[in-house]
C-alpha positions in Angstrom: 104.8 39.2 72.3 104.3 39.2 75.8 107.4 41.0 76.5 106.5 43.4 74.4 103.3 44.2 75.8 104.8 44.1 79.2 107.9 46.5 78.5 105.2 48.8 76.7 102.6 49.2 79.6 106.1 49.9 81.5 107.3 52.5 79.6 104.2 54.4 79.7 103.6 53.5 83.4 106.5 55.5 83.8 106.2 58.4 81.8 102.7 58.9 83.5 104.5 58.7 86.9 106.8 61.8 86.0 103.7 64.0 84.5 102.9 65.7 88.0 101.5 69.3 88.4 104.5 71.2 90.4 103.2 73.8 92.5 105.5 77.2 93.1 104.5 79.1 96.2 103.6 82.9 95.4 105.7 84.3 97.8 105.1 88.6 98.2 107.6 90.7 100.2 106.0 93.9 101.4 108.8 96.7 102.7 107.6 100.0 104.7 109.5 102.8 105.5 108.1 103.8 108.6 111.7 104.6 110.7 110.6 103.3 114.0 107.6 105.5 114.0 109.3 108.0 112.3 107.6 110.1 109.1 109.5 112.2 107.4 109.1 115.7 107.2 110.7 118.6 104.4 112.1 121.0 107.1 112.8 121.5 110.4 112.0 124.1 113.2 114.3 126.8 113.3 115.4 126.3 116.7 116.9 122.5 115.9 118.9 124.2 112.8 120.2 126.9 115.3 121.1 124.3 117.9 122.6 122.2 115.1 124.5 124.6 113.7 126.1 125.8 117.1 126.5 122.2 118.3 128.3 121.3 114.9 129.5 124.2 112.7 129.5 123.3 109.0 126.3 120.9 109.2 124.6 119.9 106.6 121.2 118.5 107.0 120.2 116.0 104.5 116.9 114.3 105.3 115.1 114.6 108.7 112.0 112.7 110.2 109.8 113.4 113.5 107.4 111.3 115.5 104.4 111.9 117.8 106.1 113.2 120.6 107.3 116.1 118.2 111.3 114.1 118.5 113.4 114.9 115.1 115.9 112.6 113.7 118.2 114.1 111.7 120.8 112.6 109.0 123.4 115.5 108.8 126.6 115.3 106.9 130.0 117.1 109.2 133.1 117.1 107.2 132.0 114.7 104.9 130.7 112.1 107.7 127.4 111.1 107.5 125.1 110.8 110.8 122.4 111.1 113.0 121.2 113.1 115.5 117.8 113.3 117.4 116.7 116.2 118.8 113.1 117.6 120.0 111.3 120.4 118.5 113.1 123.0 120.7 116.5 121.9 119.5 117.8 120.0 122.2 120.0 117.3 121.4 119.0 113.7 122.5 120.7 110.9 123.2 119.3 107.7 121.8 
């Protein structure tokens, strides 16, 4: 009788010992955009698509951004190669 008593309280010793509260860590990933301190913009001055255009003929630009100093970055597409190209509002080209 004792043993069974004994083996009992051990059993549920041990099942109380495996009833623990797990705690998962909320973990939140926040992304922004912000391309260097770039925002992006719908169009650019027509002095940049002139100087793109003569720089290389057949451009295409697909999206372009500018920062505070009035600096464009520009993803353009030449014969089917994608790049970029910074330039400033006047359409000079930069080199970053």
């Amino acid at each position: 009788m004792k043993k069974l008593i004994l083996s009992a309280a051990i059993v549920l010793g041990s099942l109380s010992m495996h009833a623990e509260n797990s705690v998962v860590p909320n973990q939140m990933v926040q992304t922004v955009n912000d391309q260097d301190g770039y925002k992006e913009v719908d169009g650019v001055p027509a002095a940049v698509k002139k100087a793109l255009d003569e720089a290389y003929p057949g451009v295409v630009l697909e999206k372009a951004w500018v920062n505070d100093k009035k600096e464009y970055k520009i993803e353009v597409t030449v014969r089917k190669e994608k790049s970029i190209v910074y330039t400033d509002a006047s359409g000079n080209i930069l080199k970053k």
